[in-house]
C-alpha positions as CSV (number, residue, x, y, z in Angstrom):
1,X,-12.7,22.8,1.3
2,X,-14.6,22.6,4.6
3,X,-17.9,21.0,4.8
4,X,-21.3,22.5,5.6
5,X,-21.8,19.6,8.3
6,X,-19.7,19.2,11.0
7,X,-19.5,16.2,13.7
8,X,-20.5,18.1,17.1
9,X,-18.1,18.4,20.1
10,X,-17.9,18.4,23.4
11,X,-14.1,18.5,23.6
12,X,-14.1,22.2,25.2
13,X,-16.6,21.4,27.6
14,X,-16.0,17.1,28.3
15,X,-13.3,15.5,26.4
16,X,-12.8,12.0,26.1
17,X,-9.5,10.4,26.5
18,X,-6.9,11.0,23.5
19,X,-6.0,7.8,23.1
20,X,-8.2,4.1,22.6
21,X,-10.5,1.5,20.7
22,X,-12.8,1.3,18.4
23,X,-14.4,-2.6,18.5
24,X,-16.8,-3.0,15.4
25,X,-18.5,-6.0,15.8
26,X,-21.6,-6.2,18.1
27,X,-20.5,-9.5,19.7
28,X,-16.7,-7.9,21.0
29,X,-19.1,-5.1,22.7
30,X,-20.6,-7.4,24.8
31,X,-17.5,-7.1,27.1
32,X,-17.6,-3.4,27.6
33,X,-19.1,-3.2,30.9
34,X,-16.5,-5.3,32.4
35,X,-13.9,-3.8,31.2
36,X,-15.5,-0.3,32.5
37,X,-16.0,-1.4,35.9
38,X,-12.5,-2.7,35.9
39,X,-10.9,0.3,34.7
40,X,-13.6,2.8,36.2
41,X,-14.6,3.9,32.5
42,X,-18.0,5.8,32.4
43,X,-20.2,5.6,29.5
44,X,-20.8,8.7,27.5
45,X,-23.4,8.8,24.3
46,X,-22.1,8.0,20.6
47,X,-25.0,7.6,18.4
48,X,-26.0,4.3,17.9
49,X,-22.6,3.0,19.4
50,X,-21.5,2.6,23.0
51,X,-18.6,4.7,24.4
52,X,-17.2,4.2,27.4
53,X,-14.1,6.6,28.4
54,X,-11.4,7.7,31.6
55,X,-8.4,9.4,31.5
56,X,-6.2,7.0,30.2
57,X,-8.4,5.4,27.2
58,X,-11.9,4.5,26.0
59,X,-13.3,2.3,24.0
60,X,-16.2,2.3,21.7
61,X,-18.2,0.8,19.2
62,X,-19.7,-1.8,18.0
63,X,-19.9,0.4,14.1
64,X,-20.7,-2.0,11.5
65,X,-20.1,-1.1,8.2
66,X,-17.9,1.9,6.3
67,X,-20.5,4.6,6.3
68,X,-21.0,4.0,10.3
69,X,-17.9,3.3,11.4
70,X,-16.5,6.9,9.6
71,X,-19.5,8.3,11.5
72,X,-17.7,6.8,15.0
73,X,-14.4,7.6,14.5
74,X,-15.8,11.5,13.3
75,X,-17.2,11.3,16.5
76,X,-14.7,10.4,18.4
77,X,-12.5,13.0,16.5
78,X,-14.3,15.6,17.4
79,X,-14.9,14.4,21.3
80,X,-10.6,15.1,21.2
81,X,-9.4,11.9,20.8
82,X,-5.5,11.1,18.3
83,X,-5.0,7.7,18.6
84,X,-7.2,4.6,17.6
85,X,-6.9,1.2,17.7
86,X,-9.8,-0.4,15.0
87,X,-10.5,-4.3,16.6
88,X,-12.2,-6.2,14.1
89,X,-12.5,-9.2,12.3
90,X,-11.9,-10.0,8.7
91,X,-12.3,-12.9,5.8
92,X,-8.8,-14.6,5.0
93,X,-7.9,-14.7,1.0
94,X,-4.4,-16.5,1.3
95,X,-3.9,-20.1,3.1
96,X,-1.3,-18.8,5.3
97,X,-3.8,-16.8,6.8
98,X,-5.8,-19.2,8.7
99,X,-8.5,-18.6,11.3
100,X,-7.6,-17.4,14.2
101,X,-4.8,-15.4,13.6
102,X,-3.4,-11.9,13.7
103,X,-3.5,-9.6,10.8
104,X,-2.4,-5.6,10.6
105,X,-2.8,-4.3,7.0
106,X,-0.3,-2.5,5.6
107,X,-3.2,-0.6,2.9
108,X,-6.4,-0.6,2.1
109,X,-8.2,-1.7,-1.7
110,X,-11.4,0.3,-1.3
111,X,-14.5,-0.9,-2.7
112,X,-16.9,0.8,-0.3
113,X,-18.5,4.4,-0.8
114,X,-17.3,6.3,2.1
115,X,-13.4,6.8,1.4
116,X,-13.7,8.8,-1.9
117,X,-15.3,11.4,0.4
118,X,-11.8,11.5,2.0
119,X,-9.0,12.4,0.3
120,X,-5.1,11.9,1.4
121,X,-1.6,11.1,0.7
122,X,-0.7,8.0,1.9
123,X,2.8,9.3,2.3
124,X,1.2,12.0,4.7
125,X,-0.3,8.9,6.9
126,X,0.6,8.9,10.3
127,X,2.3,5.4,11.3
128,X,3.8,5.4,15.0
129,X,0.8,4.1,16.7
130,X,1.2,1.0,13.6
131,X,4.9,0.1,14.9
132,X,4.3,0.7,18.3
133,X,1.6,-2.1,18.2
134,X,3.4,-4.0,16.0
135,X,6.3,-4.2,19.0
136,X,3.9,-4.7,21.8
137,X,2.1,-7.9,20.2
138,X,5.7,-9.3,19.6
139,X,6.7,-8.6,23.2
140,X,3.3,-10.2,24.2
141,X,4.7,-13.5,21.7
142,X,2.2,-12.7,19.2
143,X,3.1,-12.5,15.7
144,X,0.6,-10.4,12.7
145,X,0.9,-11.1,9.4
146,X,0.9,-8.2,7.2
147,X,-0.6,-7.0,3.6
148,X,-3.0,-5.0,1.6
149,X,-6.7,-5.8,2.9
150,X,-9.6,-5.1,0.5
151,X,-12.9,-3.1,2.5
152,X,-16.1,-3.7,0.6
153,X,-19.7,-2.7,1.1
154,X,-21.2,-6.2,0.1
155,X,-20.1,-9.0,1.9
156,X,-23.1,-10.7,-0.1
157,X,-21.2,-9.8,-3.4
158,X,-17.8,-11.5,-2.8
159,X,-17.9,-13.6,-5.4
160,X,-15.5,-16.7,-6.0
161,X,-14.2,-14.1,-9.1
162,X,-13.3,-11.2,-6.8
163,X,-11.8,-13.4,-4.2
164,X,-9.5,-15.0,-6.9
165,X,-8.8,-11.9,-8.7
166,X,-7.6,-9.9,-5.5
167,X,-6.0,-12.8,-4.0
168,X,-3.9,-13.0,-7.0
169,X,-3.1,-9.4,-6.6
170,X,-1.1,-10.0,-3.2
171,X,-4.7,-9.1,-1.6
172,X,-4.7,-11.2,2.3
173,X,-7.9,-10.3,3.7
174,X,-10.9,-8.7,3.4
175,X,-13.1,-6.3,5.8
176,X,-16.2,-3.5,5.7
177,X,-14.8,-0.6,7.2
178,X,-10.9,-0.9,7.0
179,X,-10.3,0.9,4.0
180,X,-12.8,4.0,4.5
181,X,-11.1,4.5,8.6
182,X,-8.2,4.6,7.3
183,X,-8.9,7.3,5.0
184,X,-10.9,9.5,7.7
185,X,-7.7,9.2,10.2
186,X,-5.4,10.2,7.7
187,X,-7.9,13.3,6.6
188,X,-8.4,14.3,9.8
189,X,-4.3,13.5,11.1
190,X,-4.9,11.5,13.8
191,X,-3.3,7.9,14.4
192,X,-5.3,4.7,13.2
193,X,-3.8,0.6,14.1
194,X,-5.6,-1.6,13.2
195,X,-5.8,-5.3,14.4
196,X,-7.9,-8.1,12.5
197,X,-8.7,-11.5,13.8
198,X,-9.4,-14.0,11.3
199,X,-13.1,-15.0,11.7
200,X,-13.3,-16.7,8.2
201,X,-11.4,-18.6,5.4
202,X,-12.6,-17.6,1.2
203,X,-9.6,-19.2,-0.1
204,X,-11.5,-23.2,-0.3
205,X,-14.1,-24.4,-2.4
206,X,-16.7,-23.3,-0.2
207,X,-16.5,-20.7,2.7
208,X,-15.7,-22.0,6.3
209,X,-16.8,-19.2,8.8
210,X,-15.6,-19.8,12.2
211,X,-17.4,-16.1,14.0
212,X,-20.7,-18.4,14.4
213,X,-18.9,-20.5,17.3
214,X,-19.4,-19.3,21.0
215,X,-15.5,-20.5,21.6
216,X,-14.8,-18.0,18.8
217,X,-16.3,-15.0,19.8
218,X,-15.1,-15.3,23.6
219,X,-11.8,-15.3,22.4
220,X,-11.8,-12.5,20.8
221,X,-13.1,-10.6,23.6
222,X,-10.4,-11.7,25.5
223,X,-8.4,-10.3,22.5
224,X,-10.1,-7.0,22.9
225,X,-9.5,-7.0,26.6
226,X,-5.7,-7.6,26.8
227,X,-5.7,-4.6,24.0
228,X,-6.9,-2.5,26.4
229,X,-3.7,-3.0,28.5
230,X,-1.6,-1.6,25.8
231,X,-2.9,1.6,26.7
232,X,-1.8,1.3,30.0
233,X,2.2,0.4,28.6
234,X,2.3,3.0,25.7
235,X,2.2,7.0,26.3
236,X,2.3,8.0,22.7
């Protein structure tokens, strides 16, 4: 059934290009006007997001939480673009995830509000853009680990009982906005990747968050700019 409300585009008129990124935390936008100057991106509105876009890619965000990052990627949707890359961070349940490192999921435990609103098959999910990433981070001598990831509303409310219980489950990680995206891309068929960097470890006794560090966050800048020259190797 179609909905009353529908995300407004431009695409006719002033498409963006089909293909790019979607950075949810604030701190990884901070890098956006370099990389548009270096790429000749120009900045086009998105809400309460950034959007910068050329003919090869864009890149947008920041979009924190489910309900606003589904708002985004609508958005960009609408503005024409297939293919997304979601950049973000996420909380490590398992001890062989350690900060720092890579992590794709492979599904989503949803315990936000915004994916019911989305129904699909996961069968019917698109997954090309997933093993084509997957191949350029290995060629780039990166490796990802891989497994379910649990999206939540409260990051307040992960209590040492949930962490456990999912953990236990074969859970590895745990976002905001994972679960919900991946529920709109495959609703509305386009492509969604996603790539997580560790920012904290729940699996001690007490939480150890590393996203606070300035060394932290400027790497993962630099992790969303090399992205951005994946879009430059791939023509999916």
């Amino acid at each position: 059934m179609d909905s009353l409300v529908q995300a407004i585009s431009a695409q006719k008129h002033n498409p963006i290009a089909p293909r790019g990124m979607l950075a949810v935390n604030p701190s990884d936008v901070h890098c956006f006007p370099d990389l548009a100057r270096y790429y000749g991106l120009k900045r086009r509105f998105l809400f309460n997001s950034q959007l910068f876009t050329g003919p090869d890619f864009f890149v947008a965000g920041p979009a924190v939480g489910a309900p606003m990052a589904a708002l985004c990627l609508e958005s960009l949707i609408a503005l024409g673009t297939k293919y997304i890359i979601l950049y973000s961070w996420c909380g490590s349940l398992q001890p062989l995830l350690q900060t720092g490192a890579f992590f794709m999921p492979t599904s989503a435990v949803s315990e936000e509000g915004t994916s019911k609103h989305y129904p699909y098959q996961e069968e019917n999910r698109g997954c090309f853009l997933e093993k084509t990433l997957q191949s350029w981070l290995v060629r780039q001598g990166h490796e990802a680990q891989k497994g379910p990831l649990w999206s939540t509303d409260a990051p307040f409310r992960e209590t040492r009982e949930k962490i456990s219980g999912y953990a236990e489950t074969g859970v590895w990680a745990v976002d905001m906005e994972y679960a919900a995206l991946r529920a709109v891309a495959a609703f509305r068929q386009v492509e969604l990747a996603a790539l997580f960097t560790v920012s904290d470890e729940l699996f001690h006794n007490t939480w150890r968050p590393a996203f606070t560090s300035q060394e932290f966050r400027r790497r993962s800048q630099e992790r969303l700019q090399r992205l951005c020259t994946f879009f430059g190797e791939q023509q999916p």
